[in-house]
C-alpha distance (Angstrom), angle and dihedral (degrees) to the residues before:
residue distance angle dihedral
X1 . . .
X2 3.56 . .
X3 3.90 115.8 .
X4 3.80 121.1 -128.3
X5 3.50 106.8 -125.6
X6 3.78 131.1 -176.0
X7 4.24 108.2 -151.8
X8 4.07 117.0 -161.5
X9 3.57 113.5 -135.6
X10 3.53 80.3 -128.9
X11 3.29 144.5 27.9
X12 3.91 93.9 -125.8
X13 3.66 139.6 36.5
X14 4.07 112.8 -146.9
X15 4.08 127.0 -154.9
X16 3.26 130.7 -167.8
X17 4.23 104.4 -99.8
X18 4.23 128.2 -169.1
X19 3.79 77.6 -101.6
X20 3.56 105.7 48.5
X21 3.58 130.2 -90.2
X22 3.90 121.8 -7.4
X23 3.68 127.6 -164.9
X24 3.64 133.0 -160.2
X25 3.66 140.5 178.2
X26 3.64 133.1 -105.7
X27 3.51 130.3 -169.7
X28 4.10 132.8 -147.4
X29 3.91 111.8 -84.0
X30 4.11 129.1 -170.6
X31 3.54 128.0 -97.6
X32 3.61 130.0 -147.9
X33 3.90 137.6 177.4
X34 4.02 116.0 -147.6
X35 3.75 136.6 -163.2
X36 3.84 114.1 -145.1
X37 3.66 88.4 -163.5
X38 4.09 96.4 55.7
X39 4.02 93.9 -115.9
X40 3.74 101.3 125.2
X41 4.09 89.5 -152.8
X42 3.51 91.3 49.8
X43 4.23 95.2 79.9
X44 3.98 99.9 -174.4
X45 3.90 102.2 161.1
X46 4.36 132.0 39.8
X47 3.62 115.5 -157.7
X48 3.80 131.4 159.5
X49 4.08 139.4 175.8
X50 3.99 129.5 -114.4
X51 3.85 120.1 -178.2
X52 3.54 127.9 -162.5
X53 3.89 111.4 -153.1
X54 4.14 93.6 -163.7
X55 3.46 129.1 44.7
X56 3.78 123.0 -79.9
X57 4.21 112.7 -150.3
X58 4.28 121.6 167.9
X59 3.81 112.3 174.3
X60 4.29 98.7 -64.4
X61 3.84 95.6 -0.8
X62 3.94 123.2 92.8
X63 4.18 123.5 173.9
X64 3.67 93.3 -168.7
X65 4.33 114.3 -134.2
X66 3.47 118.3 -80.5
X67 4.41 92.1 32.2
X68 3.70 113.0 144.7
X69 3.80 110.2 -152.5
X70 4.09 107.9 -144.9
X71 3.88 109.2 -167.0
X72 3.91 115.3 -173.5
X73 3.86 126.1 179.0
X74 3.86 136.3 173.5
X75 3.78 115.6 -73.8
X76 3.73 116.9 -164.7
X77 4.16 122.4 -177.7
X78 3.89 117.6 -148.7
X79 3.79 89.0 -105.3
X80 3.96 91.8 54.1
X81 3.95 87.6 47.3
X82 3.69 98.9 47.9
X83 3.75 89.8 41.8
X84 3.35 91.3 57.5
X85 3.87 101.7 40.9
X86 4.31 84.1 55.0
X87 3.63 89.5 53.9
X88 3.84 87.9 51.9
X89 3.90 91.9 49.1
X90 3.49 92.2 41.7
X91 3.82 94.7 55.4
X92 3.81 95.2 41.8
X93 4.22 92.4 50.8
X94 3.76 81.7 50.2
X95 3.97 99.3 53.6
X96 3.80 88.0 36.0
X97 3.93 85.4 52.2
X98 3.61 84.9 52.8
X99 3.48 97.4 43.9
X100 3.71 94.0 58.4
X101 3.74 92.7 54.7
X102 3.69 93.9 47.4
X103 3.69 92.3 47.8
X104 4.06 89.6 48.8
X105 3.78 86.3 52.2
X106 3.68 89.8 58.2
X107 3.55 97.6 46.4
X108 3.81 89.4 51.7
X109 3.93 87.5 48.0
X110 3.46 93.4 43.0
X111 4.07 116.7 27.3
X112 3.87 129.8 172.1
X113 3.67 112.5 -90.1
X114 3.69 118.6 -100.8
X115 3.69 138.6 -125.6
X116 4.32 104.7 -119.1
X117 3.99 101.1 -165.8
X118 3.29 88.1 -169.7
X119 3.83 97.0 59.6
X120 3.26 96.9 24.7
X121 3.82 100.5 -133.7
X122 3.79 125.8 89.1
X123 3.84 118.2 -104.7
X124 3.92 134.8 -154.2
X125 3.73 103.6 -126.8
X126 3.55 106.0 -155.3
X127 3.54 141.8 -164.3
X128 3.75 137.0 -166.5
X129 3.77 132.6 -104.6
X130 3.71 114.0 -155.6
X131 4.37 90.8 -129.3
X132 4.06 97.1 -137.2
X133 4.28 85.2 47.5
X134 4.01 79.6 53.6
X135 3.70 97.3 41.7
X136 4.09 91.7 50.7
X137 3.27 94.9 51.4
X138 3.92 98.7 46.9
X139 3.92 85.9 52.2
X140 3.75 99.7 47.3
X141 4.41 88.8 43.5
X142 3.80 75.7 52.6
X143 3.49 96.1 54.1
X144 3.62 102.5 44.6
X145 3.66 90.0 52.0
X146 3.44 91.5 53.7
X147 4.24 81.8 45.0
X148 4.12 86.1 53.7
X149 3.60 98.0 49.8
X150 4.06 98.7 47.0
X151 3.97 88.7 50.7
X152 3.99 87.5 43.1
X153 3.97 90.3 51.6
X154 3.61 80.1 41.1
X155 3.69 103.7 71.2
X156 4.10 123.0 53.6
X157 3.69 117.2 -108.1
X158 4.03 105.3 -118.3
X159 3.79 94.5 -116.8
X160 3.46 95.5 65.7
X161 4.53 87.3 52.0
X162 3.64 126.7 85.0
X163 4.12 113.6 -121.1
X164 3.64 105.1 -87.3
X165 4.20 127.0 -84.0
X166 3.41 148.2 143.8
X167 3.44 132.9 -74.3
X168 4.53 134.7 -157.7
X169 3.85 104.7 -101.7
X170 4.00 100.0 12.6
X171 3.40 117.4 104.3
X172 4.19 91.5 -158.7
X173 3.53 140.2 61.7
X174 3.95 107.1 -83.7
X175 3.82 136.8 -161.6
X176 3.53 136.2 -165.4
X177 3.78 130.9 -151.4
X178 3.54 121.1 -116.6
X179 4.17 119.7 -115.3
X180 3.44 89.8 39.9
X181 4.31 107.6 176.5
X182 4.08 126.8 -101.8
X183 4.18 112.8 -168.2
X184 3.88 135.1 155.8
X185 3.90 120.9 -97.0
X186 3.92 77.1 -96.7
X187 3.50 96.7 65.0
X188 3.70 102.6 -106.4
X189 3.39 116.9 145.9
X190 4.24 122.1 -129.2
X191 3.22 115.9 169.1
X192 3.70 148.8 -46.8
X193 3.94 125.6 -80.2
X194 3.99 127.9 -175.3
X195 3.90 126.5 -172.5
X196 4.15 135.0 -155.9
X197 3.61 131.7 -168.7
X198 3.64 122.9 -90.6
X199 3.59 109.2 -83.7
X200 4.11 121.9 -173.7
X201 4.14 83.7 -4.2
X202 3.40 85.4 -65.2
X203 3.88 120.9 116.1
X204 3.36 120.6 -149.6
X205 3.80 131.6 -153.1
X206 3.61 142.6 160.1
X207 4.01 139.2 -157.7
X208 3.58 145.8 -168.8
């Protein structure tokens, strides 16, 4: 079996120290994709390890020798993301199916007066709503809005994704969300990290 490896592009990372710039090693880590529902072709979360051999100190912050960073971010496929974006449309066409009826209802209930030339005044020519008719549809308009805006909060907004690439082991275009979490194996959190695909041969990454 083929182990998943994570390769620096170098074999140190450098800060800027009180005494100029320091540099420290860092060695290869693993890295592993994980479903959070169980489906092993459903890859939902990135996350891989960095360890720092020596000791890594910047004015009030110490990562003790021997720490091994782990920094994990979203991962969603193309499937996942257009699944998810057809549940949102799916929901909203309902609620603005709904909508419509609802607002027909009222309309009905409720019409612009009318000029009578015969009277001479303008009259409100109204029609009757059977109430429970009224009631049903005000909770099921309810309910699909509440549908539309779970499947909205549901699905990532594109600024917070990477552009689109490939990925070792997926057979589908993959992207990963931006501000993606770095912490010790104790839990401690130390920043944010966020990854794109290789462009040019070039990777590109960023931290905080």
């Amino acid at each position: 079996m083929k182990k998943k490896i994570v390769q620096p592009q170098s074999d140190t990372v450098s800060f800027t120290g009180p005494d100029g710039a320091v540099f420290r090693p860092v060695l290869p880590g693993k890295y592993r994709t994980n479903s959070k529902d169980g489906n092993n072709n459903n890859h939902q979360e990135l996350s891989f390890d960095l360890t720092f051999p020596q000791e890594l100190a910047r004015r009030d912050v110490t990562i003790p020798a021997g720490t091994t960073i782990t920094s994990t971010a979203r991962m969603y496929t193309q499937t996942e993301l257009d699944a998810l974006y057809r549940a949102f449309y799916s929901a909203r066409d309902e609620a603005w199916r709904l909508g419509g009826e609802l607002n027909d209802m009222m309309t009905i209930q409720g019409p612009p007066k009318v000029w009578n030339e015969d009277a001479g005044r303008w009259e409100k020519q109204s029609k009757s709503i059977n109430p429970l008719q009224w009631a049903q549809k005000r909770i099921a308009y309810a309910s699909a809005k509440a549908k539309q805006d779970q499947k909205n909060n549901a699905r990532p907004d594109p600024n917070d994704l990477s552009e689109r690439g490939s990925f070792p082991g997926i057979d589908d275009n993959v992207y990963m969300a931006k501000q993606g979490i770095a912490k010790t194996q104790n839990g401690a959190v130390i920043g944010q990290w966020s990854m794109e695909p290789m462009l040019l041969n070039k990777p590109v990454s960023y931290r905080k």
